[in-house]
Each structure stands twice: as C-alpha cells, then as structure tokens.
PAZAPA-4460 file (N, C-alpha, C; in steps of 0.05 Angstrom, whole numbers, plus 32768, in hexadecimal, padded with zeros to 4 digits):
% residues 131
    n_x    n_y    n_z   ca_x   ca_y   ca_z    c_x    c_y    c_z   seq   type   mol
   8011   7FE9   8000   8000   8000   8000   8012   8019   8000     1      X     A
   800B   8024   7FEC   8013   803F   7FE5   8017   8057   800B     2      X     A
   802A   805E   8011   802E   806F   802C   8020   8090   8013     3      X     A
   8010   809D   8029   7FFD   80B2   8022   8013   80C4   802B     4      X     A
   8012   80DE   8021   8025   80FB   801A   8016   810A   8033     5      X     A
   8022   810D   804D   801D   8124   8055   801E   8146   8048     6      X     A
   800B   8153   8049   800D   816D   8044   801C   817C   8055     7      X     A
   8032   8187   803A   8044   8195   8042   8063   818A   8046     8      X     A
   8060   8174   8047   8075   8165   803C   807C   815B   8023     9      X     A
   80A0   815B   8024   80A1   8159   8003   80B5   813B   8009    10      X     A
   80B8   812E   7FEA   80C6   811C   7FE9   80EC   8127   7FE3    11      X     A
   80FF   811E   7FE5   811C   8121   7FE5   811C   812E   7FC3    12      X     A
   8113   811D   7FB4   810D   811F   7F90   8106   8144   7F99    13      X     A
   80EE   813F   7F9C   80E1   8163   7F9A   80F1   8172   7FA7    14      X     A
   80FF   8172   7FC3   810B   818A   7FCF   8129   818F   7FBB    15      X     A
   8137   817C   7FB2   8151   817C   7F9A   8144   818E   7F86    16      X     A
   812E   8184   7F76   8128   8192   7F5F   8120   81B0   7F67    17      X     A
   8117   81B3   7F7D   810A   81D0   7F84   812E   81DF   7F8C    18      X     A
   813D   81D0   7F92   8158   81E9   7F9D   8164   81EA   7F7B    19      X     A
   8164   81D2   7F6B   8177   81CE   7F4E   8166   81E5   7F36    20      X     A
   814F   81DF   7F33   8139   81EC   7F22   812C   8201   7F2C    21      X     A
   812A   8201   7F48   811A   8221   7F4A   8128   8241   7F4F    22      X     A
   813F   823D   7F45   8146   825B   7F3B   8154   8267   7F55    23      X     A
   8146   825B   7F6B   8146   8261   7F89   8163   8264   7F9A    24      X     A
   816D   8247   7F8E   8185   823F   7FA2   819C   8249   7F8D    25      X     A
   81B7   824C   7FA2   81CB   8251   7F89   81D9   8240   7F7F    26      X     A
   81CB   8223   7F7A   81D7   8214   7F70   81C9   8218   7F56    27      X     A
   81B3   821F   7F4A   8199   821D   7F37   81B2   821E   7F22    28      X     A
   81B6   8234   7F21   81C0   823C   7F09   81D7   822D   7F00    29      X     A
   81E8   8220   7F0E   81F7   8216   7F08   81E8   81F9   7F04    30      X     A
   81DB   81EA   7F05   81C9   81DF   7F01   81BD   81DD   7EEB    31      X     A
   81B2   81EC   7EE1   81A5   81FD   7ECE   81B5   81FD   7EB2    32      X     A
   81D1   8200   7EB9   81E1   8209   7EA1   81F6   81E3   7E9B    33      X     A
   81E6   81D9   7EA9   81F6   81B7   7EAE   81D9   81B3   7EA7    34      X     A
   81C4   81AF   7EA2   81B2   81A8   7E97   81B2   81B0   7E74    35      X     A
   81B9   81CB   7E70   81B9   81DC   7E52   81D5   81C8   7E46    36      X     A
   81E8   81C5   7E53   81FC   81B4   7E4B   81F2   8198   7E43    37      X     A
   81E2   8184   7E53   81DF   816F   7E4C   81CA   8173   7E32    38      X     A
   81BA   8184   7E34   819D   817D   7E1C   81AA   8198   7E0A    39      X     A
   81CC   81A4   7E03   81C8   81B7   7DF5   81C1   81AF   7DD7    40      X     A
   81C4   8191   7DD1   81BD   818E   7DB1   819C   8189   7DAF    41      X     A
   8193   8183   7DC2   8172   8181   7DC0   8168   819F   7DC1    42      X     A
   816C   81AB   7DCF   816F   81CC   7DD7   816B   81D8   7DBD    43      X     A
   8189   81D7   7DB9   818B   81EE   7D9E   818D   81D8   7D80    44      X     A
   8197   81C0   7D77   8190   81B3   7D5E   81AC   81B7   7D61    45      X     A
   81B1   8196   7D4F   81CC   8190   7D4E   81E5   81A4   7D3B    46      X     A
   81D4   81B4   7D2E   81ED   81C1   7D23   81FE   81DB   7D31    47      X     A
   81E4   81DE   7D45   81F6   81F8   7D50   8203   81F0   7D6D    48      X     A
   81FA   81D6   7D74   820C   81BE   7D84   8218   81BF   7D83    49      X     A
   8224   81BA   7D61   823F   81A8   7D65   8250   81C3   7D5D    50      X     A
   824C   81E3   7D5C   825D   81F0   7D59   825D   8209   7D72    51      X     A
   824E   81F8   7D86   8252   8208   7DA0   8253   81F6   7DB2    52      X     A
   824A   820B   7DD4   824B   8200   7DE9   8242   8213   7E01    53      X     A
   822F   8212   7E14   8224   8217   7E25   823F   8219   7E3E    54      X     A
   8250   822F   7E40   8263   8227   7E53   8267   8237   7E6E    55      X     A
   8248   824C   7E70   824B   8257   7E8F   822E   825D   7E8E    56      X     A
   8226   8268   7EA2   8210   8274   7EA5   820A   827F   7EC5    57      X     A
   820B   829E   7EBB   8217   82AF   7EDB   81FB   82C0   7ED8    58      X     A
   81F7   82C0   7EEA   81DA   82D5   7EF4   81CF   82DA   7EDA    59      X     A
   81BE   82C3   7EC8   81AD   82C7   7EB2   81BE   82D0   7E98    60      X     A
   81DC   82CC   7E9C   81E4   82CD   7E81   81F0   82B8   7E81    61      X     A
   81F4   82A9   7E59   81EE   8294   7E58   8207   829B   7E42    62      X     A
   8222   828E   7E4C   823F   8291   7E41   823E   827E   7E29    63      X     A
   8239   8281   7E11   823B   8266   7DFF   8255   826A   7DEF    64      X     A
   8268   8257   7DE8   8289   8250   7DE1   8277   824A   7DC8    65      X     A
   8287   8258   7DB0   8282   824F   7D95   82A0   824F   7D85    66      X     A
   8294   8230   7D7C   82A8   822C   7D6A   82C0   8237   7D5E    67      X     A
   82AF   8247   7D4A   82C9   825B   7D35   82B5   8272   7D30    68      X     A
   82C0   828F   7D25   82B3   82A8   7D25   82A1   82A7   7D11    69      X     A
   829C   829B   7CF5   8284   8297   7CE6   826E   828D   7CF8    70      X     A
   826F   8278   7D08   8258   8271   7D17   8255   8282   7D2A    71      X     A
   826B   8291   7D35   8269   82A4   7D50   8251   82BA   7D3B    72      X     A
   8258   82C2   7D27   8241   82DC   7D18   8229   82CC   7D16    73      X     A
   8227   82B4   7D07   8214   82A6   7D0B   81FA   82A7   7D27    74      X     A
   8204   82A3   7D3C   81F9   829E   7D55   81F1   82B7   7D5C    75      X     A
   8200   82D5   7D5B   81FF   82E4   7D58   81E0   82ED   7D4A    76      X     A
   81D7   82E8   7D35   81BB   82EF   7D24   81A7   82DC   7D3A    77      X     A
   81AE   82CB   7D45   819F   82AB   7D4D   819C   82BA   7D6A    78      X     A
   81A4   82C6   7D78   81A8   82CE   7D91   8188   82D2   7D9E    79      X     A
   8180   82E1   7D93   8166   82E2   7DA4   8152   82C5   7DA2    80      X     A
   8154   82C2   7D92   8148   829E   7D84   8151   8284   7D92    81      X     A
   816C   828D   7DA0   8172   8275   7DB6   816C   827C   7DC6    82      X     A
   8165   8297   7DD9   8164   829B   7DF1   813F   8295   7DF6    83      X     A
   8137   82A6   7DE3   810F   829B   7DEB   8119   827E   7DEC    84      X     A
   8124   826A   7DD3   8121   824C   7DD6   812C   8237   7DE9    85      X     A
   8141   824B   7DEE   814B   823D   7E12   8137   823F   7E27    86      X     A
   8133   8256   7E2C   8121   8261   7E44   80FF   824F   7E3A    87      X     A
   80F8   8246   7E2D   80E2   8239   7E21   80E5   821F   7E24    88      X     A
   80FC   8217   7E2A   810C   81F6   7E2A   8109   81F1   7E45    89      X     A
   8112   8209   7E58   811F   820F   7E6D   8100   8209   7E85    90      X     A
   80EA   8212   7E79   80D3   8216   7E83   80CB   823E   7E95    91      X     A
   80E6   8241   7E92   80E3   8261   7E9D   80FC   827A   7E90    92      X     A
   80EF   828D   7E93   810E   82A0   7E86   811F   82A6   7EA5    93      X     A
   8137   828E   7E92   8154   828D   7EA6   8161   829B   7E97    94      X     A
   8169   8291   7E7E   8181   82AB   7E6B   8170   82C3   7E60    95      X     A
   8183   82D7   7E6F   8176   82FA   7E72   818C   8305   7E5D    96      X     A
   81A3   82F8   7E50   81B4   82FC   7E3E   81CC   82EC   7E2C    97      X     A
   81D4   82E6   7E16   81DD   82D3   7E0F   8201   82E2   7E0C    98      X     A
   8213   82D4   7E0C   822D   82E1   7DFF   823B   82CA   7DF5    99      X     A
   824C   82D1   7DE2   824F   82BD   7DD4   8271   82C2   7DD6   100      X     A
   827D   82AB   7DD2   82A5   82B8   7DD7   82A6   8299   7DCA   101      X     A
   82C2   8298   7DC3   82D6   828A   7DB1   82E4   8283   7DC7   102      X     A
   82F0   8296   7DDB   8300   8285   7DF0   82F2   8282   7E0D   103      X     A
   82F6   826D   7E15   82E4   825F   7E33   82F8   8276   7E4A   104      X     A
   830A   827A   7E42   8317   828D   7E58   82FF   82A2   7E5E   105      X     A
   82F2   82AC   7E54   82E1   82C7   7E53   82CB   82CB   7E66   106      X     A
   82C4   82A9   7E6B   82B1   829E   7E7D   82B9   82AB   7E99   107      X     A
   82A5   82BA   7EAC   82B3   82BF   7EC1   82B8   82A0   7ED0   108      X     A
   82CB   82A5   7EE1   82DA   8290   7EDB   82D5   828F   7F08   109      X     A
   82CB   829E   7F15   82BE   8298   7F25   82B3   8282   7F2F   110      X     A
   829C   827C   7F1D   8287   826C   7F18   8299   8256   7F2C   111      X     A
   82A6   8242   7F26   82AB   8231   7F29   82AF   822A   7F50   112      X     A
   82BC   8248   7F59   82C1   824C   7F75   82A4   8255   7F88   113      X     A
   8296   8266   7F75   8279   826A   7F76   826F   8252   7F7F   114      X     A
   826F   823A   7F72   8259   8225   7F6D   8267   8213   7F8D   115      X     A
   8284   8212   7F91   8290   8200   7FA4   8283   820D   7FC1   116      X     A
   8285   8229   7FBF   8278   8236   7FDB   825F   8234   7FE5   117      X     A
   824E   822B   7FCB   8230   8231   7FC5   8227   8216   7FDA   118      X     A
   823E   81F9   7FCF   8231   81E8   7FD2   823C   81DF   7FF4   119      X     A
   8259   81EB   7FFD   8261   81EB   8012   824C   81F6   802A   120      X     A
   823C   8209   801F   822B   8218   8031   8215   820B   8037   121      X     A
   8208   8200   8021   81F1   81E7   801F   81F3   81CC   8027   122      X     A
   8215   81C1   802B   8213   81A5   8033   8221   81AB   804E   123      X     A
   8227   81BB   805C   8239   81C6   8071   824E   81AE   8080   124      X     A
   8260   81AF   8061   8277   81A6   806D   828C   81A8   804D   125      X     A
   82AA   819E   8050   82B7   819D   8041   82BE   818C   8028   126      X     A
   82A4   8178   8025   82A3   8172   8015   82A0   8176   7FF5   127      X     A
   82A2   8192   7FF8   82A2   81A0   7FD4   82B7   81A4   7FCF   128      X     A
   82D0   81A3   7FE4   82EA   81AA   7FDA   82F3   8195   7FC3   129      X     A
   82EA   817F   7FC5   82F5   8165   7FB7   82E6   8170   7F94   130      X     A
   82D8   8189   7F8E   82C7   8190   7F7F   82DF   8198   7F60   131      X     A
***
C-alpha cells in the first residue's frame, strides 16, 4: 500500500529540483548552464552544436564559445532566436543576454570558486574542496 503525502511535506526528488531549477538557490544557475550543456544539440540543432558551446552562465548571461569568426557573425544575426528558444526550453526567462567569444579565457573565470563556496555553504563542510 501506497504511504499517503502529508501536506506540506516534500519528497528528497522535489526539495533538489526546487534548490537546482528554481532560480532560488545559488547553485540554479550553475545547474542550469550543466543542463544547457547536456541538451545543447536538442536545444539549439546539430549544426550550431557542433560549432559552439554553452561555457558559463553568470547572473542571466549566457557565455557561448564559438567555433571560428564566420560562425561567431553567424550566431551574432541568430542571437535573439536562441535566447527566446533557450528560455522556452528552459521553461522560464533565465538568459537576460547572450555573448559570444572564440576564447574560453573571457568566461569570468570566478564561476568556478563561486560554485565551490556556494556548495560549501549548503553542505556545511569541506567537502567541495575535492571539487
């Protein structure tokens, strides 16, 4: 027999998805942009897949690494056309701006120390150092 859902209680599944997906916690976004990574060829269609890459995403801007500079102009005309179709993928408007660069250096480069503190603070202990 099925155990009945107290009201107001959530399952482990729902309280993860509500800190990862609801915009809320500061892990979302990083989250968020590891989600746009795994589905970026369902996302955007394999050709502009395979000549980019989804490689930061800092307070609603959405860092995409492209290939070579023909496709960088390319993406460039496409720009507002990925951002409605992300944020439409996404289920809410997360990217508030797109930028596009040739070198991953450009990415603030933060992020990474950002995300170790984020999760130090949330699991309260030292286990993110190993991150």
């Amino acid at each position: 027999m099925a155990e009945k859902k107290r009201p107001g209680l959530f399952n482990g599944g729902e309280v993860m998805r509500s800190l990862f997906e609801g915009g809320r916690s500061p892990l979302s976004e990083q989250f968020l942009r590891w989600k746009l990574w795994g589905r970026w060829k369902e996302y955007v269609g394999p050709t502009i897949a395979e000549n980019s890459e989804p490689v930061g995403l800092v307070r609603g801007v959405l860092y995409i690494w492209v290939k070579h500079s023909v496709w960088m102009q390319q993406m460039v005309f496409l720009k507002d056309q990925i951002k409605h179709q992300l944020n439409q993928k996404l289920g809410h408007t997360v990217i508030r701006e797109i930028q596009f660069t040739m070198d991953r250096r450009q990415v603030p480069s933060t992020q990474q120390e950002q995300l170790r503190q984020n999760i130090q603070q949330i699991v309260g202990d030292s286990s993110a150092d190993d991150l």
